[in-house]
DODO-541866 format. One line per field, with one value per atom (N, C-alpha, C): x, y, z; residue in three letters; residue number from 1. Coordinates in steps of 0.2 Angstrom, whole numbers, plus 5000, padded with zeros to 4 digits. Example, Ala and Ser with C-alpha at 12.3 -4.5 7.8 and 13.67 -1.06 7.14 Angstrom:
<pamars>
px c(5066;5062;5066;5064;5068;5064);
py c(4972;4978;4984;4989;4995;5000);
pz c(5039;5039;5039;5035;5036;5039);
res c(ALA;ALA;ALA;SER;SER;SER);
n c(1;1;1;2;2;2);
</pamars>
This chain:
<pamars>
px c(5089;5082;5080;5072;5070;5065;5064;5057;5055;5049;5043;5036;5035;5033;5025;5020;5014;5011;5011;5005;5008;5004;5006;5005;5010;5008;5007;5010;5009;5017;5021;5027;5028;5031;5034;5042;5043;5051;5050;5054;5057;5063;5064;5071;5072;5077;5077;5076;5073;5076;5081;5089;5094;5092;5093;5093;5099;5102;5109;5110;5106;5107;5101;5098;5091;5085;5083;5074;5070;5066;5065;5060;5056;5055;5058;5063;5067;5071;5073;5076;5070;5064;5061;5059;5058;5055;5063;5069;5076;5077;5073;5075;5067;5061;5058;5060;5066;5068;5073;5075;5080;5077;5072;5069;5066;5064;5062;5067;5072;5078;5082;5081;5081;5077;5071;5065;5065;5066;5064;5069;5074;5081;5084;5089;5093;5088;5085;5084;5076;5071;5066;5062;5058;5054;5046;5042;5037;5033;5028;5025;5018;5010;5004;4998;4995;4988;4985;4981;4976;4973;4972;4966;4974;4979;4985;4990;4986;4990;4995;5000;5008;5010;5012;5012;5019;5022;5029;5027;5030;5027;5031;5026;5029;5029;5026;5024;5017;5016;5009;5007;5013;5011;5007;5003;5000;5006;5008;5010;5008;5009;5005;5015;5015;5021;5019;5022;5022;5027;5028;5034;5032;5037;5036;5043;5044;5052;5057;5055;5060;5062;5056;5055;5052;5053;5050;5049;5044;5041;5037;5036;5034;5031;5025;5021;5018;5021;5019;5016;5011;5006;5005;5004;5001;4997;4994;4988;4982;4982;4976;4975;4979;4977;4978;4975;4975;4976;4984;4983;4984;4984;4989;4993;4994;5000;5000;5001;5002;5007;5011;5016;5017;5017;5019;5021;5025;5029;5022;5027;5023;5021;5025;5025;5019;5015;5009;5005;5004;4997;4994;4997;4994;4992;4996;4992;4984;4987;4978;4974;4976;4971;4968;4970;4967;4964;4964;4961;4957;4955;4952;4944;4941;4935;4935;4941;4940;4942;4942;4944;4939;4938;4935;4927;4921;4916;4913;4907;4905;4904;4902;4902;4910;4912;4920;4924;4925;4930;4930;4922;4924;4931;4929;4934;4940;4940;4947;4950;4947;4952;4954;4952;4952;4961;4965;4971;4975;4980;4986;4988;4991;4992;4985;4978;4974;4971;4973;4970;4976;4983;4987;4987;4983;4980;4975;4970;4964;4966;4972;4973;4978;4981;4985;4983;4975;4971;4966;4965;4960;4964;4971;4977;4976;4976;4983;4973;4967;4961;4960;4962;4958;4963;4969;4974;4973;4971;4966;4960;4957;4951;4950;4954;4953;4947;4945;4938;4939;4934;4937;4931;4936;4934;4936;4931;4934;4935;4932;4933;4935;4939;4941;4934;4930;4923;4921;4920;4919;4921;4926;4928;4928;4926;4922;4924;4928;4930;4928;4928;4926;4929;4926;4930;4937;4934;4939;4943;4943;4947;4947;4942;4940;4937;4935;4931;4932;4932;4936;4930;4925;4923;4922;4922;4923;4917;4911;4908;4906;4901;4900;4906;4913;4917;4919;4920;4922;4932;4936;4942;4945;4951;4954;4959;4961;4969;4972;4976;4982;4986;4989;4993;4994;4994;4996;5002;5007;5014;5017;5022;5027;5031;5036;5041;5048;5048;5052;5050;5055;5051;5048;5049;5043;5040;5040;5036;5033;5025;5019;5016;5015;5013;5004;5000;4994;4994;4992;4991;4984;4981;4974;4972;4970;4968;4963;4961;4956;4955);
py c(4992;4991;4994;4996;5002;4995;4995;4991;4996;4996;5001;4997;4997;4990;4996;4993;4998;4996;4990;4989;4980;4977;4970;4967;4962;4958;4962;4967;4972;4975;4973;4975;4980;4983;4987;4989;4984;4985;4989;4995;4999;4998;5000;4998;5005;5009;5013;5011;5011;5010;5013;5008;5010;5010;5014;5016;5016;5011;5009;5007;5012;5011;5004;5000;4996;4999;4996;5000;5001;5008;5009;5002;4999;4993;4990;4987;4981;4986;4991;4992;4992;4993;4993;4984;4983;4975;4972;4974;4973;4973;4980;4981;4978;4976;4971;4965;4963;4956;4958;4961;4963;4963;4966;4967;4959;4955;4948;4943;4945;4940;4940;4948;4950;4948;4948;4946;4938;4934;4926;4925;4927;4921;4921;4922;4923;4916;4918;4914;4912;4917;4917;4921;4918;4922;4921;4928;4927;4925;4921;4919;4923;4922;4925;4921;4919;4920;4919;4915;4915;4925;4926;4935;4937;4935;4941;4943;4941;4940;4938;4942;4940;4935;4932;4924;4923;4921;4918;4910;4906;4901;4897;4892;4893;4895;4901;4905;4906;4906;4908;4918;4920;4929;4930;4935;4938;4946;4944;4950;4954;4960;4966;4969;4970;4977;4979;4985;4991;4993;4996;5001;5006;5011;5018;5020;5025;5028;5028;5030;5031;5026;5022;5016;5009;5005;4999;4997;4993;4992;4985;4982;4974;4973;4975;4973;4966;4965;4958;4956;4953;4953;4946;4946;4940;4940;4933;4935;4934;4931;4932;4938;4942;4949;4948;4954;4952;4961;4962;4970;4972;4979;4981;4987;4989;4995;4995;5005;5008;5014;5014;5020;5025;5029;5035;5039;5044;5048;5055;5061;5066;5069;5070;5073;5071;5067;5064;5069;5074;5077;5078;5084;5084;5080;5072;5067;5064;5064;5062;5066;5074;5078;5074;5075;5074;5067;5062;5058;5055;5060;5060;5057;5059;5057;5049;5046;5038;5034;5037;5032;5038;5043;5046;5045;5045;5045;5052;5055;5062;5064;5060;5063;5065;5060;5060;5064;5066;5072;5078;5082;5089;5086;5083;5084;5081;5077;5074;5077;5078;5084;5089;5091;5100;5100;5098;5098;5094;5094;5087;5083;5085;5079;5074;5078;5073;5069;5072;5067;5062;5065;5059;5053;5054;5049;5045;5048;5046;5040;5042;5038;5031;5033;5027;5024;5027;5020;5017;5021;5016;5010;5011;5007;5000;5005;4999;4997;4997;4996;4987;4989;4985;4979;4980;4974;4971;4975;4971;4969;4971;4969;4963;4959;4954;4952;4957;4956;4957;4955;4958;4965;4970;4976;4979;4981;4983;4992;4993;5001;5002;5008;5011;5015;5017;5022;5016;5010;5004;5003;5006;5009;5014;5015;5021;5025;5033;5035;5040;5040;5045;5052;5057;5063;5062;5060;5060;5055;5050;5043;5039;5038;5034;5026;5028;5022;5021;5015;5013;5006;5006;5000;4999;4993;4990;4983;4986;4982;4978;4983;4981;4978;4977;4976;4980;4980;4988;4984;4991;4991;4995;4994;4997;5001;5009;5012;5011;5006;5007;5011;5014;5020;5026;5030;5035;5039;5039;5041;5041;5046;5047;5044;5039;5036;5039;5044;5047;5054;5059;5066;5067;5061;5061;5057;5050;5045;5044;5043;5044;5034;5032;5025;5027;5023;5022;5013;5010;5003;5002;4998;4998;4989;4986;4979;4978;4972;4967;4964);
pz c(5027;5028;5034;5034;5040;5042;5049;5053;5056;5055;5059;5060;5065;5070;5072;5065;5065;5073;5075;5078;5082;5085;5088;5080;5076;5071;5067;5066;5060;5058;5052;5054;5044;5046;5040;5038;5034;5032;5024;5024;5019;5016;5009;5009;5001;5003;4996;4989;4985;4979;4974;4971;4971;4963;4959;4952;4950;4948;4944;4938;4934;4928;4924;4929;4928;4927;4921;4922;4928;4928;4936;4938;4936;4938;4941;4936;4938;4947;4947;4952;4959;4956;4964;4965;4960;4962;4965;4962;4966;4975;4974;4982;4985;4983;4986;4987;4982;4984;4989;4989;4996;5000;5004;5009;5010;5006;5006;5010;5005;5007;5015;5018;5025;5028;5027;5032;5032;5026;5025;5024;5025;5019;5013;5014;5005;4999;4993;4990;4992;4995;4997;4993;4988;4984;4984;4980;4982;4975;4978;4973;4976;4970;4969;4970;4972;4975;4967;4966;4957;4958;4966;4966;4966;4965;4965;4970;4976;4982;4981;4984;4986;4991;4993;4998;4997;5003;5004;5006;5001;5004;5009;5011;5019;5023;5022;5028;5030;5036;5036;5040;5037;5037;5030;5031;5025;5025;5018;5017;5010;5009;5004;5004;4996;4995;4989;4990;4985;4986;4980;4977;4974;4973;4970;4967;4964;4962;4967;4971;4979;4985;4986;4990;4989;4990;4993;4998;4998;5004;5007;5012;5013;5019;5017;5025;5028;5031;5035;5041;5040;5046;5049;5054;5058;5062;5066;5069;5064;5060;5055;5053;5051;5049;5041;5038;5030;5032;5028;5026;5019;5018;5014;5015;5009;5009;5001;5001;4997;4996;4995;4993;4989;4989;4982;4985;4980;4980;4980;4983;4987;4977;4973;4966;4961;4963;4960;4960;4963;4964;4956;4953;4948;4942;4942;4939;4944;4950;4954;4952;4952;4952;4945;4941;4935;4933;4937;4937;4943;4948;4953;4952;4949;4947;4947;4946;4945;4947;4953;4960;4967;4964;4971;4968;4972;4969;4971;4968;4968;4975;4980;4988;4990;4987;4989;4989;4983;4977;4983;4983;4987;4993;4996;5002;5000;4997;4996;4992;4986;4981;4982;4986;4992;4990;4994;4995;4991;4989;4986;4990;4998;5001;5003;5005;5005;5000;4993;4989;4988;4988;4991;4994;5001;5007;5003;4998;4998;4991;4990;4983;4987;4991;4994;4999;5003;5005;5002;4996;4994;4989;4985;4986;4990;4995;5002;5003;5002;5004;5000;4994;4988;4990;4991;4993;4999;5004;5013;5010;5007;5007;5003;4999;4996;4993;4989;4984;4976;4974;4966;4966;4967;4965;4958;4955;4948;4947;4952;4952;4960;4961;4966;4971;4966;4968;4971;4970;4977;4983;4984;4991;4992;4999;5002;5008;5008;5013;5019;5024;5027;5027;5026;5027;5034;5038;5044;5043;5040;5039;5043;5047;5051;5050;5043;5043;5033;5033;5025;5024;5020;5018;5010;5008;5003;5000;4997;4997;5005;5007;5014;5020;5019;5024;5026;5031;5036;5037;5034;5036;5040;5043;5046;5043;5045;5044;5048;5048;5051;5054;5049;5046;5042;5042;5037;5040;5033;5037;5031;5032;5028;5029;5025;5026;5023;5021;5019;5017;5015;5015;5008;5003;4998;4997;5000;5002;5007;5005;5008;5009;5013;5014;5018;5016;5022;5020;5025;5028;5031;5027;5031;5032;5035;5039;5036;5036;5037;5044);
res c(UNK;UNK;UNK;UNK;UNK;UNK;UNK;UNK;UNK;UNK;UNK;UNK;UNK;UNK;UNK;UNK;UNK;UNK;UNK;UNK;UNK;UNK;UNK;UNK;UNK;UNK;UNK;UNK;UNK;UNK;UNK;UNK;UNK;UNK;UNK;UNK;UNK;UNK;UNK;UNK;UNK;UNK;UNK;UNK;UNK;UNK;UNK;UNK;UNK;UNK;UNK;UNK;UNK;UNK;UNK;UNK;UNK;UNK;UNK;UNK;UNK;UNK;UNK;UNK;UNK;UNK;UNK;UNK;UNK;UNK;UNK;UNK;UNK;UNK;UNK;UNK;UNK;UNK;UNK;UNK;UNK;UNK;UNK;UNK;UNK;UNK;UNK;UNK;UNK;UNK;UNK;UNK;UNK;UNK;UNK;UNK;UNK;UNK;UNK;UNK;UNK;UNK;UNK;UNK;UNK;UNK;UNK;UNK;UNK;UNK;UNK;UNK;UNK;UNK;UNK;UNK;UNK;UNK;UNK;UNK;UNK;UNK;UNK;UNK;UNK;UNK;UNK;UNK;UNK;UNK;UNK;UNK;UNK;UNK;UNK;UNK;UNK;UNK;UNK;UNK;UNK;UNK;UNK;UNK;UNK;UNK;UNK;UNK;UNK;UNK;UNK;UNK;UNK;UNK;UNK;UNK;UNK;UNK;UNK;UNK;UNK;UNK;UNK;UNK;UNK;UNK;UNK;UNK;UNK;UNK;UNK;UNK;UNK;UNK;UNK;UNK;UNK;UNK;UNK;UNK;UNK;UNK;UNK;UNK;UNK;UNK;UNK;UNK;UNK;UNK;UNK;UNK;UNK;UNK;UNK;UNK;UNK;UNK;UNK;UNK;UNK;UNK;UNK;UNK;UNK;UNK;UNK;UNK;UNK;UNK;UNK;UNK;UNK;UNK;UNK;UNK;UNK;UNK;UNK;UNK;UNK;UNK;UNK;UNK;UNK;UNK;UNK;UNK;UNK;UNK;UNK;UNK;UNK;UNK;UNK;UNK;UNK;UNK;UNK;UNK;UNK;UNK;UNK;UNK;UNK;UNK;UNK;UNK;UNK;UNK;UNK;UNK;UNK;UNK;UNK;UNK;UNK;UNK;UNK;UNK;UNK;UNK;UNK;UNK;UNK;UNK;UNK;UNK;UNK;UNK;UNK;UNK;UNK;UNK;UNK;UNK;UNK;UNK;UNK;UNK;UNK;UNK;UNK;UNK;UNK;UNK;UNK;UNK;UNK;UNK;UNK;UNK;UNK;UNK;UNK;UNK;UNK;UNK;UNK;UNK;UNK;UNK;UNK;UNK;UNK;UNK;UNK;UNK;UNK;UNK;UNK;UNK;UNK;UNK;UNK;UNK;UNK;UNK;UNK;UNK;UNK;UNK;UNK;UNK;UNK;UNK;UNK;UNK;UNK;UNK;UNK;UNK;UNK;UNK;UNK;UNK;UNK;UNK;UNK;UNK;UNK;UNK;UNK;UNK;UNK;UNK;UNK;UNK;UNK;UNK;UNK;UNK;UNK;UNK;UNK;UNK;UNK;UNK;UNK;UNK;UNK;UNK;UNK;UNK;UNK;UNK;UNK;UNK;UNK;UNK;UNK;UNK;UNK;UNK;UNK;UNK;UNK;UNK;UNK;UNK;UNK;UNK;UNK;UNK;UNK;UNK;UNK;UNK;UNK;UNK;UNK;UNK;UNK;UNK;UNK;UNK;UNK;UNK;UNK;UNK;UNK;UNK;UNK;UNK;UNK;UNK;UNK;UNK;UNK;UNK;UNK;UNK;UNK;UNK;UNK;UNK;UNK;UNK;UNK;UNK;UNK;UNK;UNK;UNK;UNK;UNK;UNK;UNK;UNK;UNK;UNK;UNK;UNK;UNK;UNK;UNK;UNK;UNK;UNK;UNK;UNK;UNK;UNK;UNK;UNK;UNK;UNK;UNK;UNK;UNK;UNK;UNK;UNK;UNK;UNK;UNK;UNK;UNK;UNK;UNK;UNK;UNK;UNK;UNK;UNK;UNK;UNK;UNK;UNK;UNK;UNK;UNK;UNK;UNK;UNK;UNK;UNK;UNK;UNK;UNK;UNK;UNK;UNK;UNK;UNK;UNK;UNK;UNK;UNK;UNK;UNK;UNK;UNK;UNK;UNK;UNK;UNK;UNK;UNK;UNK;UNK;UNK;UNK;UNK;UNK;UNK;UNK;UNK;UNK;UNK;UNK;UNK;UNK;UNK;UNK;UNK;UNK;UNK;UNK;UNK;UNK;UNK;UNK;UNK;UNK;UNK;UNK;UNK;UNK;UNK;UNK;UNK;UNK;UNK);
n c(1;1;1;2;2;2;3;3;3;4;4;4;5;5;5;6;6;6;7;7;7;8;8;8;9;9;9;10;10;10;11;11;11;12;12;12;13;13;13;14;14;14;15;15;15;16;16;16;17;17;17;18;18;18;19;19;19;20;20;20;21;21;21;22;22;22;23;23;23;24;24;24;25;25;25;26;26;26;27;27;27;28;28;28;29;29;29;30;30;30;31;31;31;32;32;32;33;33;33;34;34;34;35;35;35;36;36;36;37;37;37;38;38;38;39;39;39;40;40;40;41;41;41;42;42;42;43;43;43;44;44;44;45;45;45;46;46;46;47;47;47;48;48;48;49;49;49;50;50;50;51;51;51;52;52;52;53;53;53;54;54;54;55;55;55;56;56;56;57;57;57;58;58;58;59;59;59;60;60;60;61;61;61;62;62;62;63;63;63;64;64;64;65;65;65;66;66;66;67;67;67;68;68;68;69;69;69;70;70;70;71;71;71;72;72;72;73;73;73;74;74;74;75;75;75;76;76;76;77;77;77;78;78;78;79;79;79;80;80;80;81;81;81;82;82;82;83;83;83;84;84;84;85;85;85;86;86;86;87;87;87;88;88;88;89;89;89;90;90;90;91;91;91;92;92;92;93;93;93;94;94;94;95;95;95;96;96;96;97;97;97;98;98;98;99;99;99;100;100;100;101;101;101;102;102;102;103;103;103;104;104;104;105;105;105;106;106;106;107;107;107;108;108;108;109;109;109;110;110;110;111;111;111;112;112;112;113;113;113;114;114;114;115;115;115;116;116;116;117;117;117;118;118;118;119;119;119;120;120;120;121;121;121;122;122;122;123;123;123;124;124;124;125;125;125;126;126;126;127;127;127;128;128;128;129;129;129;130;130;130;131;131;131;132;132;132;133;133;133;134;134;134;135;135;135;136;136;136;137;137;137;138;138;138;139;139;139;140;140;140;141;141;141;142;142;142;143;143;143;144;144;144;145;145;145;146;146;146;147;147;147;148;148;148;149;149;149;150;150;150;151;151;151;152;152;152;153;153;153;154;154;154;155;155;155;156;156;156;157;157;157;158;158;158;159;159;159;160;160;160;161;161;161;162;162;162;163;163;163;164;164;164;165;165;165;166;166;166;167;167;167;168;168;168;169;169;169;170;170;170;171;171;171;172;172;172;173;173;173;174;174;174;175;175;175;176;176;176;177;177;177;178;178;178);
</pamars>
């Protein structure tokens, strides 16, 4: 397991996904629970939130994970902080592109579609956005980014990017706050 320590009260544990012969599901929700069982305790599961939220009970961290083909991952936050996180592998472009109209809105597209990695970025804060932000968004085009990435809001709340980082040479993470 990898810790990468975003910020005070902001912490990031990664953990390979090991593909042995289990549905690629089952293998990434496997090394979620590892990375769980490290962090809280052998036997330390997580339950949900009626809005879906992932919560350890007992604890009073907020945490967000994601998974993808190649990694898992479990962000943990304290301090009152509400984040998320989102993962994907670098090999996505060509499904984004082709679906970019439905999560980018028409301001949005020129600058974010321009490139693969940034529409990359653009799909995995507004991801890791809808899970900090704790609202019931039903479209992505509801969150709103700046060209420069500076500024991330959702229904009038203004979030924050934590991060954007590659966690691996084909896994792409961004981390945005509440």
């Amino acid at each position: 397991m990898r810790t990468i320590e975003i910020a005070p009260g902001l912490t990031l544990y990664t953990e390979p996904v090991v593909h042995d012969g289990r549905p690629p599901r089952e293998a990434e929700r496997a090394a979620v629970q590892s990375i769980i069982s490290s962090v809280y305790g052998a036997g330390t599961r997580i339950l949900h939130n009626p809005d879906g939220a992932p919560f350890i009970p007992g604890s009073e961290h907020c945490i967000s994970v994601s998974h993808c083909r190649t990694l898992a991952g479990v962000l943990v936050c304290n301090n009152g902080l509400r984040g998320g996180l989102d993962l994907e592998t670098t090999d996505r472009g060509e499904q984004l592109h082709r679906v970019a109209p439905r999560f980018l809105s028409a301001d949005e597209l020129p600058y974010w579609a321009a490139d693969p990695l940034r529409l990359l970025q653009a799909w995995t804060i507004k991801e890791a956005a809808f899970k900090a932000a704790g609202l019931p968004i039903a479209d992505l085009r509801e969150i709103h980014l700046t060209p420069d990435s500076t500024l991330v809001t959702a229904r009038d709340t203004h979030l924050t990017i934590a991060a954007l980082m590659f966690c691996s040479e084909d896994t792409f993470a961004s981390i945005v706050i509440r």
